[in-house]
C-alpha positions as CSV (number, residue, x, y, z in Angstrom):
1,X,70.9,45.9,8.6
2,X,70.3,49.4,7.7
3,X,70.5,52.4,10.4
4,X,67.6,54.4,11.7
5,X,69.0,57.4,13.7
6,X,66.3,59.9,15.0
7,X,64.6,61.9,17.4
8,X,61.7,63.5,18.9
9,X,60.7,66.8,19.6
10,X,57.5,67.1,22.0
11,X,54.9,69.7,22.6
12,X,55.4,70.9,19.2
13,X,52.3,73.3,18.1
14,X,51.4,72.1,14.3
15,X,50.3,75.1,13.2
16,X,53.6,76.8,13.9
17,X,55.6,74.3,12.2
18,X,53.9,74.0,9.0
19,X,54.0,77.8,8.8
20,X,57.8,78.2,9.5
21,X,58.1,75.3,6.8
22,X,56.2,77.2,4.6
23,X,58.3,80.4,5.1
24,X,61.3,78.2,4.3
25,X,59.7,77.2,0.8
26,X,59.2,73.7,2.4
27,X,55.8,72.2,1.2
28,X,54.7,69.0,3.5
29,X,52.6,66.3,2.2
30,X,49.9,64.4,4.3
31,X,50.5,61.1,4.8
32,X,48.2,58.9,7.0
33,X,49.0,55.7,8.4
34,X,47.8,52.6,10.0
35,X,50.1,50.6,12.1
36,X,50.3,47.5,13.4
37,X,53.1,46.7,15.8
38,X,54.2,43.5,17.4
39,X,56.5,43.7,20.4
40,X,58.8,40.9,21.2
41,X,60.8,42.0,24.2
42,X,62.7,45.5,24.9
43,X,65.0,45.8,22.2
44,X,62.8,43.7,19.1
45,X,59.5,44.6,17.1
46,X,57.5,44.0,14.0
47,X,55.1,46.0,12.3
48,X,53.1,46.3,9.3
49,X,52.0,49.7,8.1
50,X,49.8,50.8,5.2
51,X,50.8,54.3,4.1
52,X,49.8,56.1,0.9
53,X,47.4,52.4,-0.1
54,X,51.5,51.0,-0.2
55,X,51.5,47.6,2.6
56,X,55.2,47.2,4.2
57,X,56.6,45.2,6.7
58,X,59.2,46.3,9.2
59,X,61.7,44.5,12.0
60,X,63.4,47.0,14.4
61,X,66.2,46.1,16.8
62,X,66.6,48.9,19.7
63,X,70.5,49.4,19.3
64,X,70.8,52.2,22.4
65,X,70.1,55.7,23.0
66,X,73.2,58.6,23.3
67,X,70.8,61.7,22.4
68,X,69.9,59.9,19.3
69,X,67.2,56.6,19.4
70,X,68.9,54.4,17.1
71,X,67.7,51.3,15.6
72,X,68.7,48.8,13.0
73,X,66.0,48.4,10.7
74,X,65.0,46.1,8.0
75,X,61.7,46.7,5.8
76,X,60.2,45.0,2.5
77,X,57.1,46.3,0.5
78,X,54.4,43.3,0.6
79,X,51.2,43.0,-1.4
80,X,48.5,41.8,1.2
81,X,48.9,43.6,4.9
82,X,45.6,42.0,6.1
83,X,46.8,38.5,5.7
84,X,50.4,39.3,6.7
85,X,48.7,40.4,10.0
86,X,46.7,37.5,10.5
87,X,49.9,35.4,9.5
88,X,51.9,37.5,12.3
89,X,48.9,37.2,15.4
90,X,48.8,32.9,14.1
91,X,52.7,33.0,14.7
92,X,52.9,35.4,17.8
93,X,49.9,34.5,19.8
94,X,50.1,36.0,22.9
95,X,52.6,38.8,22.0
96,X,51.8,42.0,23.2
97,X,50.8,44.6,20.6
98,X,49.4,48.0,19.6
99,X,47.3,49.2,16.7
100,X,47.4,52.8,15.8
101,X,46.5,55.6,13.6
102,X,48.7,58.6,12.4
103,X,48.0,61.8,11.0
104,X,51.2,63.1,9.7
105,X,53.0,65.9,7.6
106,X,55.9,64.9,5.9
107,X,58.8,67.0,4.6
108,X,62.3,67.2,4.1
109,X,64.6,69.7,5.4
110,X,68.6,69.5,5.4
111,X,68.9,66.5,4.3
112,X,67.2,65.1,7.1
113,X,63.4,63.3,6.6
114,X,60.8,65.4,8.9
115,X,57.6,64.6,10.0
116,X,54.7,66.2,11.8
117,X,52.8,63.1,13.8
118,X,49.6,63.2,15.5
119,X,48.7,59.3,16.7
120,X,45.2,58.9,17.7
121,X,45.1,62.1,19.3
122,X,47.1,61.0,22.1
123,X,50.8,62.2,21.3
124,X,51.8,65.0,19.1
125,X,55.3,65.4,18.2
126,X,58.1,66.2,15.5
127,X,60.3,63.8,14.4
128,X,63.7,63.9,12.3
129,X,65.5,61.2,11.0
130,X,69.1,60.7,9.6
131,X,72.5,61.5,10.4
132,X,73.0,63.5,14.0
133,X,74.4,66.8,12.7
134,X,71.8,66.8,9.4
135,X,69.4,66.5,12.4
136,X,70.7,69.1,14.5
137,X,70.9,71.4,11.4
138,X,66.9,71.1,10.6
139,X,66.2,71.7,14.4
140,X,67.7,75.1,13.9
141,X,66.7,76.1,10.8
142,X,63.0,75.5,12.2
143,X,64.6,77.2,15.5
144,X,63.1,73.9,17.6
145,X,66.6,73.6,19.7
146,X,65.0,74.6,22.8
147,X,61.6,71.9,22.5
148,X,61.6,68.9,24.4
149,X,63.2,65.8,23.7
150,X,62.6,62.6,23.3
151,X,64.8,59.2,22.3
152,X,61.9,56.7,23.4
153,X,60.1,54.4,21.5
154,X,57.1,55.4,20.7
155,X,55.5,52.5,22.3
156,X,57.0,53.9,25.3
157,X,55.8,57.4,24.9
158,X,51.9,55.7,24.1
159,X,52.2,53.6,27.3
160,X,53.2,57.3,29.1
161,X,49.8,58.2,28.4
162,X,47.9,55.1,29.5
163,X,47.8,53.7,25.9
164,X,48.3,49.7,26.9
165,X,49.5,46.8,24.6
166,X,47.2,43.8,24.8
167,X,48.2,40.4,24.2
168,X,46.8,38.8,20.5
């Protein structure tokens, strides 16, 4: 299975980092999102996202967490979200689960795939994904090494905030 290595920085203002990205000659795209996420136990989930009117389906596997949250991660692009959700709550009945909204910039930066995220309001944060020192790299060059950090799931950072799954 492919590798997802990435982390969070919290408490980042968005108006800040769009204009340092600017001043860097970085232009960020928005990119909302709908996600629905299935999760099976602490380590397993499933999710089906529709981003730019694209439908894909994701399994994670939680592989551990040494400054970096790391997961193995499998996706494929499907045609029909709507009925692959009402396949997945048929299946799953019972499982707990989250639906959610995200208002996101996108960029790249190093090397390393960035994103802006806003989810429902709730949580505000920067994320950067791919290998640790590419990551380490864009942190700096947007001089972010001294904002908060985060390597939980963000299920975990939702449920922080009183954001509950419900069982289907």
């Amino acid at each position: 299975m492919p590798l997802e290595v990435e982390v969070k920085l919290l408490d980042v203002d968005e108006e800040e980092l769009l204009s340092r990205l600017r001043e860097l000659g970085i232009r960020p795209r928005p990119a909302d999102q709908e996600d629905f996420i299935l999760i099976f136990d602490e380590i397993r989930s499933m999710r089906v996202r529709k981003v730019d009117g694209r439908w894909i389906l994701t399994y994670k596997e939680w592989l551990g967490d040494k400054g970096y949250l790391t997961h193995e991660e499998l996706e494929l692009e499907i045609s029909d979200g709507e009925t692959m959700k009402g396949i997945l709550q048929r299946l799953f009945k019972g499982t707990p689960h989250l639906e959610i909204r995200k208002r996101r910039w996108v960029f790249e930066i190093e090397g390393v795939k960035g994103e802006f995220v806003d989810v429902n309001g709730v949580l505000k944060y920067a994320e950067f994904e791919g290998d640790e020192a590419s990551i380490e790299r864009a942190i700096r060059r947007l001089n972010l090494q001294n904002t908060k950090r985060s390597t939980k799931t963000l299920v975990k950072l939702l449920e922080e905030r009183g954001i509950t799954l419900t069982p289907l």
